[in-house]
C-alpha positions, 0 to 999 in steps of 0.5 A: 500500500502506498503512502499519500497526503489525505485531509480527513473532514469530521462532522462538528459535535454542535451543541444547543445554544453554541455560538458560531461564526461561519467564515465563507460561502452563502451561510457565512456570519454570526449564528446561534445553534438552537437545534440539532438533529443526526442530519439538520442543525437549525440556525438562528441569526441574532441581528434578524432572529430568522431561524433556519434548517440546513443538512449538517454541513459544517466540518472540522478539516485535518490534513495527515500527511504520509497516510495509508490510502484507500483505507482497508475497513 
């Protein structure tokens, strides 16, 4: 098995109440998590009090360097 550079990304572990800013794309700026299921997170922006539901979408990024890949499970 040969040994490459492989980024691995983790869904984030959200709690209620969390506070969050996202940096980029359409969803980018301050947030509050006030639901939270396997699949969807619900959003509450604090200036305008909107609420909205999205597909979990937020990830925490590693980048290994010199790892197995593709992974035998």
């Amino acid at each position: 098995m040969s040994r490459h550079n492989v980024t691995l990304f983790t869904p984030y572990p959200f709690d209620i109440g969390q506070k969050i800013n996202i940096t980029s794309g359409s969803r980018r700026g301050d947030w509050e998590v006030v639901g939270i299921t396997d699949t969807k997170i619900r959003l509450r922006c604090p200036i305008s009090s909107k609420e909205f539901e999205w597909h979990r979408f937020c990830y925490v990024a590693e980048e290994r360097r010199q790892v197995s890949w593709p992974q035998k499970d």
